[in-house]
N, CA, C and O atoms as a DFTB+ gen file, in Angstrom:
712 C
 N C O
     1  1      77.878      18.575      11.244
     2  2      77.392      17.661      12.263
     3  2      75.873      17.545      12.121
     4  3      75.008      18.421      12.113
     5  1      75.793      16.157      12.006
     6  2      74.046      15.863      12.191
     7  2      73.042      16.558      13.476
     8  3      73.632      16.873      14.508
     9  1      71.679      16.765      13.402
    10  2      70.904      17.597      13.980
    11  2      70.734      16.151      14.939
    12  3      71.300      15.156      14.486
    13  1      70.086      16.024      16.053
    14  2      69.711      15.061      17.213
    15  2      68.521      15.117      17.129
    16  3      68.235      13.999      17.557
    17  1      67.586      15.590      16.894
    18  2      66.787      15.903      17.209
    19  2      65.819      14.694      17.493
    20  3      65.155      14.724      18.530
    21  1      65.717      13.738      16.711
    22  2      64.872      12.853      16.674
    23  2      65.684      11.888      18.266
    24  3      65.012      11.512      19.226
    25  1      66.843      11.737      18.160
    26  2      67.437      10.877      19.141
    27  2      67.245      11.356      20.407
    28  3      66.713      10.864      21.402
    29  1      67.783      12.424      20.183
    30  2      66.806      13.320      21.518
    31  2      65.799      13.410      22.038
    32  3      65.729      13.890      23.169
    33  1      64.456      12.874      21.210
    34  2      63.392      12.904      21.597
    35  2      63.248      11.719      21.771
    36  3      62.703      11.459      22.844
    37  1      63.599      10.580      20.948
    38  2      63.408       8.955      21.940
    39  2      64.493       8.964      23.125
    40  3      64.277       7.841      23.582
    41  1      65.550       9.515      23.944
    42  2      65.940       9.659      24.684
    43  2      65.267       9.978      25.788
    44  3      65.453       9.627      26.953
    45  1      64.267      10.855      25.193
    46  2      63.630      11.409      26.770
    47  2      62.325      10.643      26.859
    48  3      61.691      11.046      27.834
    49  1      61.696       9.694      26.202
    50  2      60.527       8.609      25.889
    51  2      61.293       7.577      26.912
    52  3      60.752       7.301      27.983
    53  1      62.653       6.974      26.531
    54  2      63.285       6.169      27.296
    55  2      62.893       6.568      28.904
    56  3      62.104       6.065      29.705
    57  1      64.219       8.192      29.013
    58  2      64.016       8.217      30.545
    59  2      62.427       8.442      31.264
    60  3      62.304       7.973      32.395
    61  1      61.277       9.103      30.684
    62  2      60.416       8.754      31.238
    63  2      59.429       7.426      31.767
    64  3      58.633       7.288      32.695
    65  1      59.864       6.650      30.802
    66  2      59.650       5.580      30.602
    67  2      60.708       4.987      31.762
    68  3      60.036       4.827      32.780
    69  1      61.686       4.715      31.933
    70  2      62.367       4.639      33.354
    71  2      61.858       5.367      34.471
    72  3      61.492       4.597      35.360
    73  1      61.700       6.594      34.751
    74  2      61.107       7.192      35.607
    75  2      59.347       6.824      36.042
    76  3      58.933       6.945      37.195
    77  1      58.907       6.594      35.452
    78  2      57.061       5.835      35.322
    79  2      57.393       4.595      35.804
    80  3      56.581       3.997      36.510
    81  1      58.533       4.077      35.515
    82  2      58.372       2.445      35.973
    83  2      58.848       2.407      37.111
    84  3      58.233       1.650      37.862
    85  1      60.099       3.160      37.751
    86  2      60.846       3.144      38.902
    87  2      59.809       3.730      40.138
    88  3      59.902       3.452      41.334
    89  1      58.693       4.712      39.429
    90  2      57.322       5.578      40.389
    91  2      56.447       4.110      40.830
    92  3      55.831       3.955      41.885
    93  1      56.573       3.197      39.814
    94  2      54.875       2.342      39.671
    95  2      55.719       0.848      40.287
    96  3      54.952       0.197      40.997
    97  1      56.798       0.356      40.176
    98  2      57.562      -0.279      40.539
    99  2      58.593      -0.679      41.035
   100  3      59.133      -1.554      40.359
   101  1      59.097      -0.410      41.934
   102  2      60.214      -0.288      42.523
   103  2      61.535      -1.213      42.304
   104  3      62.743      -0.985      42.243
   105  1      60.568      -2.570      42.201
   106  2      61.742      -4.059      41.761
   107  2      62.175      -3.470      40.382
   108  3      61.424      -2.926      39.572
   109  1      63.498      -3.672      40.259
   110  2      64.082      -3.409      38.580
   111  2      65.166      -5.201      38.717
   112  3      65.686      -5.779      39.671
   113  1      65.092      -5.439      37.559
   114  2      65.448      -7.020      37.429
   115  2      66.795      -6.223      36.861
   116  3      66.877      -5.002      36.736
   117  1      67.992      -7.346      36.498
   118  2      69.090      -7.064      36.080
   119  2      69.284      -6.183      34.794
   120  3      70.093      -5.291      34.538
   121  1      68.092      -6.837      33.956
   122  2      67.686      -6.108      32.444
   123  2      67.632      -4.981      32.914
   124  3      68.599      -4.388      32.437
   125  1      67.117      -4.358      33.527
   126  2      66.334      -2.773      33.895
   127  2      67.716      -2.206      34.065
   128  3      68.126      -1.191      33.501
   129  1      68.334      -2.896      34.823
   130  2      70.075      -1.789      35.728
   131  2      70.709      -1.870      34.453
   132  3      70.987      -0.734      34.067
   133  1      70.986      -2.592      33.792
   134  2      71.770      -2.897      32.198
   135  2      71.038      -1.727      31.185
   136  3      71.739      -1.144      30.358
   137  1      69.763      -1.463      31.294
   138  2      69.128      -0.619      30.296
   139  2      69.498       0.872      31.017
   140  3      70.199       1.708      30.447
   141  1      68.981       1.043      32.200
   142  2      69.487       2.055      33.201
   143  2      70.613       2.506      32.662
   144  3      70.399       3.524      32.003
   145  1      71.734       2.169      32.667
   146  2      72.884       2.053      32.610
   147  2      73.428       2.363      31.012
   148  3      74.340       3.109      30.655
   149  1      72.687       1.662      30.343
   150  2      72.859       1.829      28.356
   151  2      72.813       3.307      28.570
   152  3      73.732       4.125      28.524
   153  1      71.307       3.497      28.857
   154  2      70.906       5.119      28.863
   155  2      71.656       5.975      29.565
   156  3      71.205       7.027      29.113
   157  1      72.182       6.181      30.065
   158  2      72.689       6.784      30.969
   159  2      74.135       7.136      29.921
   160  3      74.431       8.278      29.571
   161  1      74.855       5.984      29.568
   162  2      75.516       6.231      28.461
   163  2      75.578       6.578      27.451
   164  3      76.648       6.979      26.993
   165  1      74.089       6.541      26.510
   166  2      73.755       7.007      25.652
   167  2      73.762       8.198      26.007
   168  3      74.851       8.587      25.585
   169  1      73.173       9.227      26.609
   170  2      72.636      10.416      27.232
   171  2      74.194      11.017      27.174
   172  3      74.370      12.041      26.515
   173  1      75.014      10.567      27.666
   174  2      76.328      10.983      28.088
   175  2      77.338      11.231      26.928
   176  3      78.332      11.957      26.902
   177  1      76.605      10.131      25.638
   178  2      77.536       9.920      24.957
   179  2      77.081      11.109      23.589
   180  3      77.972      11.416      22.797
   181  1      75.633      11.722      23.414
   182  2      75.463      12.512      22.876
   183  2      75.950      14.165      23.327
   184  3      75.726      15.185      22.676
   185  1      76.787      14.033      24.840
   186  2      76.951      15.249      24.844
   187  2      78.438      14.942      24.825
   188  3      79.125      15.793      24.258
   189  1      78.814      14.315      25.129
   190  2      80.753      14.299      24.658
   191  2      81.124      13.804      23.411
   192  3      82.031      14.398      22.829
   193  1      80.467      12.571      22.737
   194  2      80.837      12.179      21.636
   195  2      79.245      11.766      20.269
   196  3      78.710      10.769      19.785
   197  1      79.120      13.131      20.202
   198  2      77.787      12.783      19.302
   199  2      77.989      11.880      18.644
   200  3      77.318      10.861      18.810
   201  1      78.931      11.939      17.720
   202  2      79.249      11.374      16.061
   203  2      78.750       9.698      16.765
   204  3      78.244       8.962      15.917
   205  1      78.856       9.153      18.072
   206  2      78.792       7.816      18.440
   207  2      77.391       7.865      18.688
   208  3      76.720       6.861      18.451
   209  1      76.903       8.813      19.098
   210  2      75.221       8.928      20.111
   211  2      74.326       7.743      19.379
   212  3      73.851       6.698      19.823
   213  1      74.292       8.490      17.775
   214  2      73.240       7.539      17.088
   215  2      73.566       5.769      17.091
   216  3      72.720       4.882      17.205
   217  1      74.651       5.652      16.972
   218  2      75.433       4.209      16.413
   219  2      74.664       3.480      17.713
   220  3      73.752       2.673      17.535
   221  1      75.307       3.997      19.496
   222  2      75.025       3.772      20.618
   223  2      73.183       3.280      20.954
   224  3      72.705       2.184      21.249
   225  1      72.607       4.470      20.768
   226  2      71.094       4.031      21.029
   227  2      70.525       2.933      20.153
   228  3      69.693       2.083      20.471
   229  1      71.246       3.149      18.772
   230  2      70.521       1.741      18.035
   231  2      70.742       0.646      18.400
   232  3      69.873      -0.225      18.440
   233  1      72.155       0.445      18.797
   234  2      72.274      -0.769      19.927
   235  2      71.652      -1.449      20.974
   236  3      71.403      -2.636      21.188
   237  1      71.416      -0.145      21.723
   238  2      70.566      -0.287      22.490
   239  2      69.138      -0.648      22.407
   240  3      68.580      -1.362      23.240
   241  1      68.481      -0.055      21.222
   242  2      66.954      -0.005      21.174
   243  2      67.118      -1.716      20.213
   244  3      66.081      -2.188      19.747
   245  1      68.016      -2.228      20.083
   246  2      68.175      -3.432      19.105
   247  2      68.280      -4.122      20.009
   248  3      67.366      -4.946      19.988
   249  1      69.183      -4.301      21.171
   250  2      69.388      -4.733      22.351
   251  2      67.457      -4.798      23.363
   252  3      67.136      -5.801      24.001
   253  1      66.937      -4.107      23.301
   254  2      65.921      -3.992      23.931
   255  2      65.124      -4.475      23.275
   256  3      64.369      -5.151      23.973
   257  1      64.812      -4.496      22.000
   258  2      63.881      -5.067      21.385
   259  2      63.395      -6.656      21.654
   260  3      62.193      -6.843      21.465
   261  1      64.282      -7.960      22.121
   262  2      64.091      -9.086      22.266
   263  2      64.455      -9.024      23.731
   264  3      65.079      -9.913      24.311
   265  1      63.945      -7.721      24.377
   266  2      64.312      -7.955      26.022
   267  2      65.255      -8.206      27.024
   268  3      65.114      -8.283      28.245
   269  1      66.542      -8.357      26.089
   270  2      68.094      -8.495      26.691
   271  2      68.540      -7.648      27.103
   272  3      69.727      -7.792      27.396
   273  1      67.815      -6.079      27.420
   274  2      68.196      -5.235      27.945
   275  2      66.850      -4.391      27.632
   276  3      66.456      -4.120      26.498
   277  1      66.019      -3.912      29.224
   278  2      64.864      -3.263      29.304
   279  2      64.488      -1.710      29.589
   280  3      65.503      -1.435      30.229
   281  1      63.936      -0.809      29.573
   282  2      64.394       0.338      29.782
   283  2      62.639       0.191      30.677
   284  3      62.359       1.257      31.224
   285  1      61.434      -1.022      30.879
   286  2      60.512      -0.408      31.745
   287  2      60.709      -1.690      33.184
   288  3      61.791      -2.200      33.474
   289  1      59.502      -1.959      33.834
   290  2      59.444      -2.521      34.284
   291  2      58.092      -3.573      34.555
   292  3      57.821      -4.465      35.359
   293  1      57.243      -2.735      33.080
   294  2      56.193      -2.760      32.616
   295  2      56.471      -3.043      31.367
   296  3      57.197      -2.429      30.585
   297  1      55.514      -4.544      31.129
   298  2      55.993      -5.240      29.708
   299  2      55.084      -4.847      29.013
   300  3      53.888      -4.858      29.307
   301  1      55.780      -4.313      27.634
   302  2      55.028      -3.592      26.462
   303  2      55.656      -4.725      25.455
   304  3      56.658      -4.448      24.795
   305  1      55.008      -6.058      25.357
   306  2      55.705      -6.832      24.052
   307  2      54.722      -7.547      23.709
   308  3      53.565      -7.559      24.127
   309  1      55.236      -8.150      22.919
   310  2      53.764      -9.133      21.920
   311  2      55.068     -10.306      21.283
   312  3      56.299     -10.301      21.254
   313  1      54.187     -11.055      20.919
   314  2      55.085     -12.463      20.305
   315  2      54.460     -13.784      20.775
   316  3      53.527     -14.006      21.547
   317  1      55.135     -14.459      20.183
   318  2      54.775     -16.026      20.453
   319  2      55.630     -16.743      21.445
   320  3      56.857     -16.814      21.518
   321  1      54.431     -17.402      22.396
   322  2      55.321     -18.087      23.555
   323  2      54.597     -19.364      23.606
   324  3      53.387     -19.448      23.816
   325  1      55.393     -20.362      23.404
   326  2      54.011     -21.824      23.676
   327  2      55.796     -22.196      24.703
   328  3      56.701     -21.464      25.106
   329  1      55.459     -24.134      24.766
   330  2      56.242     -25.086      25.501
   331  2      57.207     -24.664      24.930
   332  3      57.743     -23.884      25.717
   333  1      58.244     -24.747      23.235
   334  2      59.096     -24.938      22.637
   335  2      59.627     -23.472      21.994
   336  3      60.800     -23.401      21.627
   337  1      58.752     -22.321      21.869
   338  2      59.094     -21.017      21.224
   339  2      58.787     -19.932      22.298
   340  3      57.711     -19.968      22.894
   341  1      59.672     -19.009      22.545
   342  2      59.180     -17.995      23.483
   343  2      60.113     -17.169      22.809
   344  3      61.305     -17.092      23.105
   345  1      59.414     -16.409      21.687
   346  2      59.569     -15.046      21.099
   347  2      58.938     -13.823      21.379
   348  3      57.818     -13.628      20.908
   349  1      59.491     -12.954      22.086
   350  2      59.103     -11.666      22.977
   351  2      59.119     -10.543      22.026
   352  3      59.672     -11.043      21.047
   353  1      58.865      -9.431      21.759
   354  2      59.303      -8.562      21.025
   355  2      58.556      -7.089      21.444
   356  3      57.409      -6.808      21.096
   357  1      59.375      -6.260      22.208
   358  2      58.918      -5.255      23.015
   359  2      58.816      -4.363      21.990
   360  3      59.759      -4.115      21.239
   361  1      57.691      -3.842      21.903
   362  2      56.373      -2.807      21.136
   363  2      56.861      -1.643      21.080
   364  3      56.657      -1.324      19.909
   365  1      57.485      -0.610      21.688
   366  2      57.946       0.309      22.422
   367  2      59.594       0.420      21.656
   368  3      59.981       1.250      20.832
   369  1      60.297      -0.660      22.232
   370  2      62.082      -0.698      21.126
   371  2      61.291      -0.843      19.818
   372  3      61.153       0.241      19.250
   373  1      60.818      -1.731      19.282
   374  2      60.571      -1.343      18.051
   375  2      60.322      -0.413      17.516
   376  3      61.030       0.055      16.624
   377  1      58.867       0.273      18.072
   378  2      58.689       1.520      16.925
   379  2      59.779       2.575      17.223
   380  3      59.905       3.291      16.230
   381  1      60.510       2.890      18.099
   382  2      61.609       3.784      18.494
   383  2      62.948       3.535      17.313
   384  3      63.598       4.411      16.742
   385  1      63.084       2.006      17.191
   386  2      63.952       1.528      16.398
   387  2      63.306       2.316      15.017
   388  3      63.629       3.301      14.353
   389  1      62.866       1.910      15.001
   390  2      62.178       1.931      13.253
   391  2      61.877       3.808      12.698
   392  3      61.772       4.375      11.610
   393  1      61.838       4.197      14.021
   394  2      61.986       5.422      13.682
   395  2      63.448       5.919      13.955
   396  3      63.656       6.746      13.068
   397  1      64.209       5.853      14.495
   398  2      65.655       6.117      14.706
   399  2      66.096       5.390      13.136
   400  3      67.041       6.062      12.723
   401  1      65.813       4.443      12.272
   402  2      66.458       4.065      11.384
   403  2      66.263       4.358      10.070
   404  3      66.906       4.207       9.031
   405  1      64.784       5.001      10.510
   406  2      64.068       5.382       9.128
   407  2      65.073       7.026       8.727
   408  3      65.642       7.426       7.711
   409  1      64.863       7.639      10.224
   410  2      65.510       9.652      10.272
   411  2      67.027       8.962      10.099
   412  3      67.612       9.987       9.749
   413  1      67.907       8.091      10.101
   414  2      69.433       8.130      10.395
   415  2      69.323       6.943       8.656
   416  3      70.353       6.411       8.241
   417  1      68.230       6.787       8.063
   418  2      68.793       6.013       6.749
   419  2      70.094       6.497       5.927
   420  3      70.953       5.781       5.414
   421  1      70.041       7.388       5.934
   422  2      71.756       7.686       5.380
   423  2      72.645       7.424       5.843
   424  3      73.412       6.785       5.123
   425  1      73.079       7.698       7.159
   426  2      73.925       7.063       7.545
   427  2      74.144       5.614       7.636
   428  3      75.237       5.125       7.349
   429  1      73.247       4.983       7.986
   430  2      73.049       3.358       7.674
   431  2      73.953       2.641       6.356
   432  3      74.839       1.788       6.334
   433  1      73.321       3.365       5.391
   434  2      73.369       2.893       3.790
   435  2      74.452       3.714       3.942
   436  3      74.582       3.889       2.730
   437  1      75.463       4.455       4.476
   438  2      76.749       4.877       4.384
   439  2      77.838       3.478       4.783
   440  3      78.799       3.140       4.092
   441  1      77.463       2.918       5.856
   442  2      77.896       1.794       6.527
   443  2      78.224       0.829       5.312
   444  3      79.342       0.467       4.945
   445  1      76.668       0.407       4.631
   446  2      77.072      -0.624       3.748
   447  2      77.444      -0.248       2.500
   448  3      77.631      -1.238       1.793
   449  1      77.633       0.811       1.924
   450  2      77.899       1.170       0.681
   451  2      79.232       1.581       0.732
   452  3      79.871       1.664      -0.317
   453  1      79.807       1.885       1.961
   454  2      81.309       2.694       1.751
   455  2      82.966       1.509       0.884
   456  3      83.481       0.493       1.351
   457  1      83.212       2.061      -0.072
   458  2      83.951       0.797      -0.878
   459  2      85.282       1.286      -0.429
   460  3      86.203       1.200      -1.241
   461  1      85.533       1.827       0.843
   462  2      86.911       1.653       1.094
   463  2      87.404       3.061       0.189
   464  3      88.446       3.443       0.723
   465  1      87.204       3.584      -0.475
   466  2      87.632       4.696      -1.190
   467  2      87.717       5.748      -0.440
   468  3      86.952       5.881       0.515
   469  1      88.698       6.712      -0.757
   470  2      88.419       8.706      -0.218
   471  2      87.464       8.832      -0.840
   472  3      86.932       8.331      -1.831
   473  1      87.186      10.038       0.298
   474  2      85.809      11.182      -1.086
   475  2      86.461      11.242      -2.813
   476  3      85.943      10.752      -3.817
   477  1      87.410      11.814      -2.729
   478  2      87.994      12.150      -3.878
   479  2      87.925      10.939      -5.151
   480  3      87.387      11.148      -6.238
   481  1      88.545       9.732      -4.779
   482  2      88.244       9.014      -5.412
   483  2      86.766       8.439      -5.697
   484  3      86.718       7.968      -6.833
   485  1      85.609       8.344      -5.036
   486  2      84.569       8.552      -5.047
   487  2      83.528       9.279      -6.014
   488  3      82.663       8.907      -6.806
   489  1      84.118      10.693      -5.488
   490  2      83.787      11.637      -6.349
   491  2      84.186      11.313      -7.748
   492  3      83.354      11.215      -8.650
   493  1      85.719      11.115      -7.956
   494  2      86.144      10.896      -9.733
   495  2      85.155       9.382     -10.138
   496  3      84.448       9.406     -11.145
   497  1      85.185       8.705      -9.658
   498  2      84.172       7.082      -9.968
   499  2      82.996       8.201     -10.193
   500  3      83.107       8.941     -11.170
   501  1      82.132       8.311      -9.519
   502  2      80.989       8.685      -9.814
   503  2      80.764       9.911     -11.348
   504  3      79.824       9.841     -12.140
   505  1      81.914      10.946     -11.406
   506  2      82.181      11.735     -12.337
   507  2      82.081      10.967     -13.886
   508  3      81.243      11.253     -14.742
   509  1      83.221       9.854     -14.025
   510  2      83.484       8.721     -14.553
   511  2      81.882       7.931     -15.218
   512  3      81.457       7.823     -16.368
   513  1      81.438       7.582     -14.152
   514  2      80.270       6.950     -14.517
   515  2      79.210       7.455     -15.412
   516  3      78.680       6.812     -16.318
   517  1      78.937       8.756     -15.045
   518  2      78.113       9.907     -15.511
   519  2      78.814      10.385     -16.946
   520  3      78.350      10.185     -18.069
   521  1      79.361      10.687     -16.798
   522  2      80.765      10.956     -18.358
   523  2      80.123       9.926     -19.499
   524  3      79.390      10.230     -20.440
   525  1      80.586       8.718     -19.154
   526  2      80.100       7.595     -19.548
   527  2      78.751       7.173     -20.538
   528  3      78.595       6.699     -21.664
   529  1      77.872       7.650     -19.400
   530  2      76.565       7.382     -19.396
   531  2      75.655       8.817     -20.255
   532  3      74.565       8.788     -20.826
   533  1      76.585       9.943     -20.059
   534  2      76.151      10.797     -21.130
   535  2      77.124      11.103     -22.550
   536  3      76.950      12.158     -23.160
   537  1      77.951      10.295     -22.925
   538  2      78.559      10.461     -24.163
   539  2      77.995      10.722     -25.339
   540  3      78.313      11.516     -26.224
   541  1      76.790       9.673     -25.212
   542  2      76.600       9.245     -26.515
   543  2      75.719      10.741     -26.913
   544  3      75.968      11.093     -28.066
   545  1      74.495      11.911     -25.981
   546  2      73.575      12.539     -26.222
   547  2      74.240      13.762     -26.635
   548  3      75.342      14.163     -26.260
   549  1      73.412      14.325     -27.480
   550  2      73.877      15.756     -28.281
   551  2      73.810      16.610     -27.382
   552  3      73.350      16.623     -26.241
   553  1      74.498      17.571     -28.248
   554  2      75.485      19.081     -27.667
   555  2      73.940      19.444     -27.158
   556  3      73.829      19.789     -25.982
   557  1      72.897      19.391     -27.878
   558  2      71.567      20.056     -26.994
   559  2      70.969      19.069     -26.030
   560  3      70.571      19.536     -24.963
   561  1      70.835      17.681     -26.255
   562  2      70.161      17.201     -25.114
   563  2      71.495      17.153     -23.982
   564  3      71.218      16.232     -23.213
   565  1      72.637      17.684     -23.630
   566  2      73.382      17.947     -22.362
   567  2      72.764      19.375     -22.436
   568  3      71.542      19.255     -22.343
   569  1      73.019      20.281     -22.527
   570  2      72.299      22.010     -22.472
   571  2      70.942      21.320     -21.920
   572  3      70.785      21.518     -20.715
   573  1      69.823      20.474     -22.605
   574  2      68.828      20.507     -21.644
   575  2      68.716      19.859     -20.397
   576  3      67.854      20.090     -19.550
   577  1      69.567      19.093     -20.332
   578  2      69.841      17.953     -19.317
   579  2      70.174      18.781     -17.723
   580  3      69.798      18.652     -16.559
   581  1      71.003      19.577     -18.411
   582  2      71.583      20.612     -17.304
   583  2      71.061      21.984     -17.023
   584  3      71.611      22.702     -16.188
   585  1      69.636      22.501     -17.945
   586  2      68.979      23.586     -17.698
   587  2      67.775      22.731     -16.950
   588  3      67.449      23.189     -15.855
   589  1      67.208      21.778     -17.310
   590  2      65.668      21.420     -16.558
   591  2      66.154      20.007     -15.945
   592  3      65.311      19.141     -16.178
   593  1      66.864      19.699     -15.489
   594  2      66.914      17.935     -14.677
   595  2      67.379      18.480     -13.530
   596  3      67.709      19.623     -13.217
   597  1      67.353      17.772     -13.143
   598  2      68.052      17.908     -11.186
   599  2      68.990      16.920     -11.317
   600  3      68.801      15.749     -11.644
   601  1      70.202      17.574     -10.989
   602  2      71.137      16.495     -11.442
   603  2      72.095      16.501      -9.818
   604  3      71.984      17.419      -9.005
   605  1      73.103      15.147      -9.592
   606  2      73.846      15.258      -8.667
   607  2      75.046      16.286      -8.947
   608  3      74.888      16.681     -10.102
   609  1      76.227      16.912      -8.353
   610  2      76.979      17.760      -8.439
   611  2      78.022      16.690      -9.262
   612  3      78.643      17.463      -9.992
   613  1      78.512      15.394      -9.515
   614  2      78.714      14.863     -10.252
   615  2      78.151      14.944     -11.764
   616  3      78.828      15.339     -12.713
   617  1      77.426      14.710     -11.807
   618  2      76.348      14.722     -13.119
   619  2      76.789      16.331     -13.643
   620  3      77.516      16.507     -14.621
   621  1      76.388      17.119     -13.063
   622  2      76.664      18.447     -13.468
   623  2      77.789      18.735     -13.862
   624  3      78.035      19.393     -14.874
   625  1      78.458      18.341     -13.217
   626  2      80.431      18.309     -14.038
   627  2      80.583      17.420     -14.806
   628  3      81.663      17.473     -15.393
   629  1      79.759      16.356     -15.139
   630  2      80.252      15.555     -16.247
   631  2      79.652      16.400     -17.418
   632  3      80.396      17.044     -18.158
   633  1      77.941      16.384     -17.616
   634  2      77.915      17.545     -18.303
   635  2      78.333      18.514     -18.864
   636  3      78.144      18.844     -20.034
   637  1      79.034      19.124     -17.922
   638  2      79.523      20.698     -18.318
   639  2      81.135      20.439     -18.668
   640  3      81.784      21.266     -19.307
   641  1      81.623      19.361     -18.239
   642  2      83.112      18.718     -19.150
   643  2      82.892      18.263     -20.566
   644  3      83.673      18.463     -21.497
   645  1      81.501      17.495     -20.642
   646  2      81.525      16.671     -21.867
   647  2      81.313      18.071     -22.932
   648  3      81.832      18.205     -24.041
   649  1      80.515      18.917     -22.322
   650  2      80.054      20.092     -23.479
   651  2      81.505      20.933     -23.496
   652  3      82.069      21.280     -24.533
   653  1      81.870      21.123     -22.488
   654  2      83.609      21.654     -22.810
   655  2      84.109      21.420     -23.808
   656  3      84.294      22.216     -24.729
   657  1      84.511      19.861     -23.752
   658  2      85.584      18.933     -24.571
   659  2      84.693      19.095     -25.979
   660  3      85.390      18.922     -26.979
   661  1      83.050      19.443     -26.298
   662  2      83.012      18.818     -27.505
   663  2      82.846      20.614     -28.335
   664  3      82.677      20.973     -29.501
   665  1      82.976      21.233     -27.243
   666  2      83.285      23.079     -27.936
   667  2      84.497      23.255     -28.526
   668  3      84.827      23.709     -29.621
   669  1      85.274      22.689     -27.339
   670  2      86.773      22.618     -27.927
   671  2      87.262      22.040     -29.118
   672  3      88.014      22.582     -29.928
   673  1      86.844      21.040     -29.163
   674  2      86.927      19.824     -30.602
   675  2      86.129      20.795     -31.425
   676  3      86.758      21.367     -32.315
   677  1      85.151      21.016     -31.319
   678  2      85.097      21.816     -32.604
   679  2      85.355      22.824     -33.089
   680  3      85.179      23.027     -34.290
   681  1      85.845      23.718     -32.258
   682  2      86.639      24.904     -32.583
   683  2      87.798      24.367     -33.175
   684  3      88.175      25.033     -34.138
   685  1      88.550      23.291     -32.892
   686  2      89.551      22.562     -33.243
   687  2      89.342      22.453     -34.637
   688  3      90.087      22.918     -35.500
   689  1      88.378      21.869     -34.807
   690  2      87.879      21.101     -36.493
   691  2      87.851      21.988     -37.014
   692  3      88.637      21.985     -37.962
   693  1      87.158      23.096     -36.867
   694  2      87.181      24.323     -37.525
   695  2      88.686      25.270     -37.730
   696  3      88.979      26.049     -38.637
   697  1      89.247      24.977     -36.865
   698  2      90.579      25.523     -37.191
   699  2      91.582      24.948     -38.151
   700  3      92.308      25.403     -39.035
   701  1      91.329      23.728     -37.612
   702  2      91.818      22.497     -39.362
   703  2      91.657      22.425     -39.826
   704  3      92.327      21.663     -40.522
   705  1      90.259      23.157     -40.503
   706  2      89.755      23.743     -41.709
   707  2      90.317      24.264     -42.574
   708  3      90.811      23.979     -43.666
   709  1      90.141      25.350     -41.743
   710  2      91.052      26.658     -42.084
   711  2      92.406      26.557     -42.366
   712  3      93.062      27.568     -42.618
C-alpha cells in the first residue's frame, strides 16, 4: 500500500483553508457546501478506502481548479475575464494539483499504459522484449551488462537466460565433438 503522506498534507491545507474562511466569512455559496462536502469525503475516504483517497482528491482539486467546486471563501485565482471570456483558475487547486500529480506520477502513467494484460503476461512481454534486444551481444558484453548496468528485474532474467541457453549450446557443441 502506497504511503499518504503527501495527500495528507494537502488535506489538511484544504481543511484549514475551510476553517480560515468559515472564521473570516461566514457566507459559504453552494461551491463552498459542494467542496465542504468533497472533503469531508475525501478525508473519509482515505481512512476506509485508501486505494480510492488519491483518485478522489484529484477530482476534486481538478474540480476546484476552474471554481466548480471551492474549498475557500476567499478568491485565490488569476485568469482572463473581459465581456466574452471569463477564465478563472484558482492558484491554490493548482499548485496542490500539480503536486498531488507530480508524487502519484506512477500511478497516473499506470492508468494510461495498462494494456489489459496480467502481471504475468506483462512480465513475459517485457522478458521477451529484452531477450530480443540482447541476442545479438557476446557471452562477455551480457556478464558486463549484468555486473555494472542497472538493469530492470526483466532485463536481468533475460540476461541470465540468454547466457544460460548459450553455456548450454556450447557444452552441447562440445559434446558433438566429441
Amino acid at each position: 500500500m502506497p504511503k499518504f503522506k503527501t495527500e495528507t498534507i494537502i488535506l489538511i491545507i484544504l481543511w484549514i483553508n475551510v476553517a480560515f474562511s468559515l472564521a473570516v466569512n461566514p457566507y459559504v455559496s453552494p461551491q463552498f457546501k459542494i467542496g465542504m462536502a468533497g472533503l469531508t469525503i475525501a478525508t473519509l475516504c482515505f481512512w476506509k478506502l485508501p486505494k480510492y483517497g488519491s483518485h478522489f482528491l484529484m477530482l476534486l482539486l481538478l474540480f476546484s481548479l476552474f471554481e466548480h467546486i471551492t474549498f475557500s471563501t476567499i478568491n485565490f485565482h488569476t485568469g482572463i475575464k473581459s465581456s466574452n471570456i471569463d477564465l478563472q483558475i484558482n492558484i491554490l487547486s493548482l499548485i496542490l494539483l500539480l503536486i498531488l500529480v507530480y508524487k502519484r506520477r506512477e500511478m497516473i502513467r499506470k492508468w494510461y499504459y495498462h494494456t489489459g494484460k496480467n502481471e504475468k503476461e506483462e512480465s513475459d512481454a517485457k522478458l521477451m522484449f529484452f531477450k530480443k534486444g540482447f541476442q545479438n551481444l557476446s557471452e562477455r558484453e551480457l556478464e558486463m551488462k549484468l555486473e555494472n548496468e542497472i538493469l530492470t528485474d526483466e532485463a536481468k532474467t533475460a540476461v541470465t537466460e540468454l547466457l544460460e541457453e548459450r553455456r548450454m549450446n556450447s557444452t552441447q557443441h562440445s559434446n558433438n565433438i566429441n
